[in-house]
N, C-alpha and C positions, 0 to 999 in steps of 0.2 A: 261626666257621669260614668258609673260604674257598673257594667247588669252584673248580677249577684254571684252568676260561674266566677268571678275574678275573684272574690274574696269568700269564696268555700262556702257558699251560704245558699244552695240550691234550693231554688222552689222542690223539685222533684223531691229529694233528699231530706226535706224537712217532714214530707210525711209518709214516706215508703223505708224502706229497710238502708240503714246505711249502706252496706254493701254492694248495695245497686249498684251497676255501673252506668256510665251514661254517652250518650246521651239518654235523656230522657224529657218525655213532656211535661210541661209546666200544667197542672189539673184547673189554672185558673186561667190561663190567657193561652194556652199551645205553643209558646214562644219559644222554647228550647228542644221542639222539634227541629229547629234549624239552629238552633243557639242563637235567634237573632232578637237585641231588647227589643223588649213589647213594644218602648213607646215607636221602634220604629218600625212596625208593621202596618202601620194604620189602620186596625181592627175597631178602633169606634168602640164602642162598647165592652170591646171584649179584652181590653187593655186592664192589666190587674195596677197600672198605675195610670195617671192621670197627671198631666201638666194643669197648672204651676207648679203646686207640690206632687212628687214623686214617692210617692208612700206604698210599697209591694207589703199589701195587708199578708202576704200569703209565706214570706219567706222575711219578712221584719226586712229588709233590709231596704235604709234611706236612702234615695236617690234623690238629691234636691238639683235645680236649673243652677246654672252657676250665680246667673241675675239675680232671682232667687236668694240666692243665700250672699251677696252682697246688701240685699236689702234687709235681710236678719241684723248685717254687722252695722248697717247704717240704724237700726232699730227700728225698721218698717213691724209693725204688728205682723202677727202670724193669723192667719186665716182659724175658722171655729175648727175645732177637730181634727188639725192637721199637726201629722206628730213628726217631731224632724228630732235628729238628733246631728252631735257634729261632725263633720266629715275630714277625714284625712287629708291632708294637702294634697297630695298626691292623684286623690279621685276628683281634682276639679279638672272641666273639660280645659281642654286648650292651654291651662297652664304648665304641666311638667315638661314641655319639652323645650322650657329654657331652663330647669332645676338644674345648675351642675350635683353629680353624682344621684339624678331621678333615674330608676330602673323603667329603660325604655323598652315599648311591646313594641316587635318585628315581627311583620308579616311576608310570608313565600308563596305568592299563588301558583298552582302549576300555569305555566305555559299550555297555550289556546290555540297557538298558532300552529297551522299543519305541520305537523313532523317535527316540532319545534322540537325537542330532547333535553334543551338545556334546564336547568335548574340554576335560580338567582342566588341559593347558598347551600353549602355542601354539610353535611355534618358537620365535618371537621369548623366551619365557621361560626357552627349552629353552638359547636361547645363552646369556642371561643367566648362569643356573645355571654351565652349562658353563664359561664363561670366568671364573668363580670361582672353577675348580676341581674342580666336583662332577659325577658322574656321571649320568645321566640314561637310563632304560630306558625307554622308547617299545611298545607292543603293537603289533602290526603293523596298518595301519589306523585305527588307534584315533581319528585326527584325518579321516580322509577323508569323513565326514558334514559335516564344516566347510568344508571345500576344503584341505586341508592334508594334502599324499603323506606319503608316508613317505621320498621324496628330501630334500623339505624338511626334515622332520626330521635325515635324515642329515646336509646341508649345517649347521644349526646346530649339530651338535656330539653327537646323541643315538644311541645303539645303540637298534637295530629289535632287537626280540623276539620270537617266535612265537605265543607263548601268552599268557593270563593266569595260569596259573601258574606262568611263567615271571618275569612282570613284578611281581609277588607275592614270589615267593619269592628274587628278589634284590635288591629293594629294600629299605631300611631308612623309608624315606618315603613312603607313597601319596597321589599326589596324584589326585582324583577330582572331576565335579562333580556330580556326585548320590549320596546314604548306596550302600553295600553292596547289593543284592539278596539276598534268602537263598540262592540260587544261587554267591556268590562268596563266604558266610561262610565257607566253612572254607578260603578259600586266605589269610585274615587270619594272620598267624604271632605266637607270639610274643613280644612288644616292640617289635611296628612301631607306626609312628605315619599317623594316619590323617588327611587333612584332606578336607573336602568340606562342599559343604551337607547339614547332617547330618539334621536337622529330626528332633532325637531320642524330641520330646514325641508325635507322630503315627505313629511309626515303629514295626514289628512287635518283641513283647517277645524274639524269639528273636537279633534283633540285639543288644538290650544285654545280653542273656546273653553272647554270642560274645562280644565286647569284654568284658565281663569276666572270663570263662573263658580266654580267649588271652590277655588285660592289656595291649589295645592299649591307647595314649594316641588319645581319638579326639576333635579339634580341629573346632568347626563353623564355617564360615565364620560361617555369619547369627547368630552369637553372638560375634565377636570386636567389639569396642567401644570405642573412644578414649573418655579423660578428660571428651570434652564433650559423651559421650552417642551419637554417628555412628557408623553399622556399617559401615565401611571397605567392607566384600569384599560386602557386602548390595547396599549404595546401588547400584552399576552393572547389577544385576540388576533390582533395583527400578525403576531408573530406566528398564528395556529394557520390562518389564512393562506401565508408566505409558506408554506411548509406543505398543504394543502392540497397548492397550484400543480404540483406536478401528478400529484395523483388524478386530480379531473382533467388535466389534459389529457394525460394516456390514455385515461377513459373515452374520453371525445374524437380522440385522433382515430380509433377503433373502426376499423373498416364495419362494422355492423352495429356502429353507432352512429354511421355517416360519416368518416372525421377521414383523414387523406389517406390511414394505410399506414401510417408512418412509427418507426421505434423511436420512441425520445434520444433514447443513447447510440442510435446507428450499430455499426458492426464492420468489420473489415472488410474492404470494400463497397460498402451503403453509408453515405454521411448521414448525422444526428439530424435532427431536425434545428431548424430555428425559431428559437426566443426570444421575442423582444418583452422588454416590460418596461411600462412607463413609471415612473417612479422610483427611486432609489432610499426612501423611506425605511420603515420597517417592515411592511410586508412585504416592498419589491426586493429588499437583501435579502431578504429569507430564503425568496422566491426564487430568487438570482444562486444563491448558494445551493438550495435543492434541487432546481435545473443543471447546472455543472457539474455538479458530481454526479448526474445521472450520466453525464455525458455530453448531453445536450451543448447545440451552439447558442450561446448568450448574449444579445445585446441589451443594456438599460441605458435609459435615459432619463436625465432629469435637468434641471434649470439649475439645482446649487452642486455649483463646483466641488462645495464640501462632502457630498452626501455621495458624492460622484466616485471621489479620492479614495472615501473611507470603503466603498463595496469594491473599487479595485484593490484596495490594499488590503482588504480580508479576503477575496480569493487570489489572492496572488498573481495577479494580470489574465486570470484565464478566461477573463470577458472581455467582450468590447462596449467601454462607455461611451456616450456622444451627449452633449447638451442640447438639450427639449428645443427645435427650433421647427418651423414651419416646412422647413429643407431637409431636414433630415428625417421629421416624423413621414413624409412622401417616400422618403427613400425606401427605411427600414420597415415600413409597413406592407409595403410590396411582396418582399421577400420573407413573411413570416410564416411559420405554420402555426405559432401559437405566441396569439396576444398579450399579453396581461394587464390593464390596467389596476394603478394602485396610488391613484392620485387624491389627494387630500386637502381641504382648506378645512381645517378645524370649526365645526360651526355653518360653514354655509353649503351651499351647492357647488359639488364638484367643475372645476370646467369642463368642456367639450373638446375634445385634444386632435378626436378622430372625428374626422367629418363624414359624411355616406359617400362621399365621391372617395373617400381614401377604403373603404371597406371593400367599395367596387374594386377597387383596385388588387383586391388582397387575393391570395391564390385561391382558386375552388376548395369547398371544405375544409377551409382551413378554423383554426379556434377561436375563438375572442373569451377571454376571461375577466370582465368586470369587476372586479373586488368594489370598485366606488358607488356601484351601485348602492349600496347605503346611504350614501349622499348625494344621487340623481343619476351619476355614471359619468364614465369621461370619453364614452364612444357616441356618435349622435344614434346608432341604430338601436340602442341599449334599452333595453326595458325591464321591469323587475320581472324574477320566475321564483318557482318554487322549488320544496325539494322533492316533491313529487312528480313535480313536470319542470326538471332545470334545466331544461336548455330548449332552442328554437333555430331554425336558418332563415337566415334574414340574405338578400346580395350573395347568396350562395355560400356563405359562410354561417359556420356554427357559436352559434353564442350562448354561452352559460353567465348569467344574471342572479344568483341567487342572496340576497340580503344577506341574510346568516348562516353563511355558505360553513362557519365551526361550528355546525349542529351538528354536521356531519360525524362529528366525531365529540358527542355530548358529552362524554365523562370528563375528559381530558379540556375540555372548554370549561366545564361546570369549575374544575380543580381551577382551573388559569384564572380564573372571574373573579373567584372567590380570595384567591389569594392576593391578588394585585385591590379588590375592594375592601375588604378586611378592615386596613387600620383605619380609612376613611369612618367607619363602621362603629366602629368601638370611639370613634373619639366623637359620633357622633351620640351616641349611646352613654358616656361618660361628661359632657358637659348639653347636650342638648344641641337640636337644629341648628339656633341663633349661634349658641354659644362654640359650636365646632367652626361654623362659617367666620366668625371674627377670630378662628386661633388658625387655620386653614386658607392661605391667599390658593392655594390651590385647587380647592372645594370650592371659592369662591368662584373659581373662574367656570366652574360646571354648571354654574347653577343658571338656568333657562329660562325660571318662572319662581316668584319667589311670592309669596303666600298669595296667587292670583295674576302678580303684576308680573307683567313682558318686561325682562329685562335689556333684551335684545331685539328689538322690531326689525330689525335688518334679515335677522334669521327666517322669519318665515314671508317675508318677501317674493309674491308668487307664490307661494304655497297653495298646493293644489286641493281644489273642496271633496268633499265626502266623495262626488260622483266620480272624480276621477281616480282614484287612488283607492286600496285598502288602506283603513289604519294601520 
């Protein structure tokens, strides 16, 4: 179904001055006070349309049930008085989003989450979209923690929206960069489709309720994964993370931040500090690379030899690698001033690398950097923080926790997100959900929840209830 703003046919507009601008109130039902259709206000009485038939005496325009109007083509009689005319393929609910070449609506809600900054598409994606055809709903603000108006948006091509349940309830696409909040679960409709970093193995149980009770399709970035292993929409996150690390270290090492006193890069007669970092991935190279060049003394580790080879032979031996073992993580841990873990099992809960008896061990104020805290942590003292309050001392050591530790730097993530999500986006936009997921083994593999159903039970195994976790 279609309320009337989509096809220019406004209540308001039908008996006030074209030129109006709107929003404006519907004078029979108030429903485009908030731009939300009548039928879903549940005003009783005051709904200027009525189920079965959908007849808006007030702005002509038919809105018929899709059942409804299946039972027109079966040749069900039409009820006394009720005036239908035919409807566009396009405005039947639930169908276009397997139409290849149907103009798909994409919605952008702002971000809810404290300090969150990021934005799920940047203009520059918004035209993209747009000049393919598809429609693009924008929340109002929703980009301005990035640097990015709502002008700008208007210039590339996207309608501003009011609300979030506005940007909800007329899109068919939500594009987001962080899960749902339980706050925004019940504006999920339906048969939408959700994309975002979803992080479904850490995430509160009453979200994959919702997603299956509503039977969104809900798509996770940091689980979409090409033929040779690479997670597309991850890596530019990862890589902002890795890049990240040395700046909240300095910060924490900061004698008036608690942290030991110490320069990352040393100085002629004062040695650097020491780095270890678990993982040799993409954030721990990063990590590894903008430690070193600060100066800094470097150790990582990781279990594949591969991963091992290739971060020594991009800095040119001037770290020291060792393989992830029980004996060495005792050793190197002792001697660190700053932690990093950056460990990853794609999909599920991180392991636990660092035990409290190894923290105890670690020198007074010294750093722990979690990056995996997105997917549970790989230190056992580890807890999630914010960016308001990111960090805590636990064992006498300081530890930063923060999830979406690249908010930090919103513009520059919003730009990374968008770019690495993009063609996913358009090919989803250009043949449909179904139709993108059977041309896409890569998309396939992100996908979590697929119109309600658990695809993967393994993932939220443990998963912690409402009380214990935020969304």
């Amino acid at each position: 179904m279609r309320p009337c703003w989509e096809v220019r046919a406004w209540c308001a507009l039908r008996v006030g001055s074209q030129s109006a601008s709107w929003p404006l109130p519907c004078e029979r039902c108030e429903a485009y006070l908030s731009r939300t259709p009548c039928w879903e206000l549940g005003n009783g009485d005051r709904h200027c349309c009525a189920p079965p038939y959908i007849t808006c005496d007030f702005c002509e325009l038919y809105l018929i049930h899709q059942q409804d109007l299946r039972e027109q083509r079966q040749g069900a009689a039409t009820p006394p008085g009720a005036r239908t005319v035919p409807l566009p393929y396009d405005a039947l609910e639930g169908e276009p989003a397997s139409m290849p070449g149907h103009s798909m609506r994409f919605g952008v809600p702002k971000e809810v989450r404290d300090l969150e900054m990021r934005v799920g598409l940047t203009p520059a994606g918004v035209h993209a979209l747009v000049d393919a055809g598809h429609t693009v709903y924008v929340e109002r603000n929703a980009g301005l923690g990035a640097g990015f108006s709502d002008e700008d948006y208007r210039a590339a091509g996207a309608e501003i929206v009011y609300s979030a349940e506005e940007t909800y309830g007329r899109a068919e696409v939500i594009v987001k960069a962080t899960r749902p909040t339980r706050a925004e679960h019940h504006l999920l409709r339906s048969g939408q489709t959700l994309l975002c970093y979803l992080h479904l193995a850490v995430a509160s149980r009453d979200l994959t309720e919702t997603l299956e009770m509503r039977e969104v399709t809900a798509i996770a970035y940091e689980m979409i994964q090409e033929d040779d292993g690479t997670l597309p929409v991850l890596m530019p996150t990862s890589e902002l993370a890795g890049r990240l690390a040395p700046m909240i270290a300095s910060e924490l090492l900061s004698s008036h931040m608690g942290g030991r006193g110490i320069l990352l890069s040393g100085m002629h007669g004062v040695p650097p500090a020491e780095v270890v970092i678990l993982g040799a991935g993409v954030v721990g190279s990063h990590a590894a690379r903008c430690f070193s060049g600060l100066g800094a003394h470097v150790t990582v580790l990781d279990h594949n030899p591969r991963r091992l080879q290739h971060v020594d032979s991009m800095l040119r031996g001037r770290i020291v690698t060792l393989f992830t073992s029980p004996y060495n993580l005792h050793k190197v841990v002792r001697f660190a001033d700053v932690l990093v873990g950056c460990v990853l099992v794609p999909g599920a809960r991180s392991p636990v690398l660092v035990t409290r008896e190894m923290v105890q061990s670690m020198r007074p104020r010294a750093v722990i950097i979690d990056f995996s805290i997105d997917q549970g942590g790989c230190v056992e003292t580890s807890r999630p923080t914010t960016h308001r309050d990111p960090f805590y001392i636990e064992e006498g050591v300081v530890h930063y926790c923060v999830p979406n530790a690249p908010a930090r730097v919103a513009r520059s993530a919003s730009h990374a997100l968008t770019n690495a999500a993009l063609p996913y986006l358009l090919l989803i936009g250009q043949y449909g959900v179904d139709g993108a997921l059977e041309r896409s083994t890569a998309l396939r593999r992100g996908v979590n929840v697929l119109r309600g159903r658990l695809l993967h039970p393994h993932i939220v195994e443990g998963q912690p209830t409402a009380e214990d976790t935020a969304a």
